[in-house]
C-alpha positions in Angstrom: 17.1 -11.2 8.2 13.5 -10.5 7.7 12.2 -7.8 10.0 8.3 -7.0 10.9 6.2 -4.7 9.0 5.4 -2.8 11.8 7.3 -2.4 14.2 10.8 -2.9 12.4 12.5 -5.1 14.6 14.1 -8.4 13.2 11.7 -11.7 13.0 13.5 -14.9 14.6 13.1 -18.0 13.0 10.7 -19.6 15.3 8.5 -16.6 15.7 4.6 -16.9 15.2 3.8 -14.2 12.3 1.1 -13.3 10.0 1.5 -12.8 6.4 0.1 -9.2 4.9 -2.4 -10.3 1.9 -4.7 -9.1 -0.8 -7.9 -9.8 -2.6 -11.6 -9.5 -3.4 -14.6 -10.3 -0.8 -17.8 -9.8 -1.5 -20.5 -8.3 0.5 -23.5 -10.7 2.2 -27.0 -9.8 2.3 -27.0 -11.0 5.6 -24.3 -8.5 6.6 -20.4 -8.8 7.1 -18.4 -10.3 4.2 -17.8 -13.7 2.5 -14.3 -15.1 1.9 -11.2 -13.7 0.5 -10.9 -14.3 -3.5 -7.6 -14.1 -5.5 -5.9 -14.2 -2.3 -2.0 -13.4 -3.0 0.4 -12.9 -0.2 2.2 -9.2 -0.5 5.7 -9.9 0.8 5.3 -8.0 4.2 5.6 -10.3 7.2 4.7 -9.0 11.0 4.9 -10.4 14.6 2.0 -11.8 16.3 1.9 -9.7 18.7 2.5 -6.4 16.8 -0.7 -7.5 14.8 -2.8 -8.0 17.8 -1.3 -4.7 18.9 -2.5 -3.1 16.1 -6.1 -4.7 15.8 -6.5 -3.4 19.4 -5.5 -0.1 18.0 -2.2 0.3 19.6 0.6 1.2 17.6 3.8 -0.3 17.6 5.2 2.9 19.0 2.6 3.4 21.2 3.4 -0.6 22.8 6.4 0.9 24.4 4.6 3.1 26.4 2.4 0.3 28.2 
């Protein structure tokens, strides 16, 4: 069984994830960034909500506390 990136636990079957990747981006001159070049996925797979989690800035560990 596949299990989440961050938090560890197990990842069912019919679980929404996201997919760790890597690349390139370039900056604009308007600001921000354009889109992802050579994009290739890592391997590392994560829950949905452990993601969100941690673009608010909460930890997985920290998620047990709220």
């Amino acid at each position: 069984m596949i299990s989440c990136s961050l938090c560890g636990a197990p990842i069912g079957a019919r679980e929404q994830v996201y997919h760790e990747v890597l690349g390139f981006e370039r900056d604009r001159k308007q600001g921000g960034t354009n889109a992802l070049r050579c994009r290739r996925r890592t391997g590392k797979i994560a829950h949905r909500f452990c993601v969100d989690r941690e673009a608010q800035h909460i930890g997985a560990a920290q998620g047990s506390l709220l």
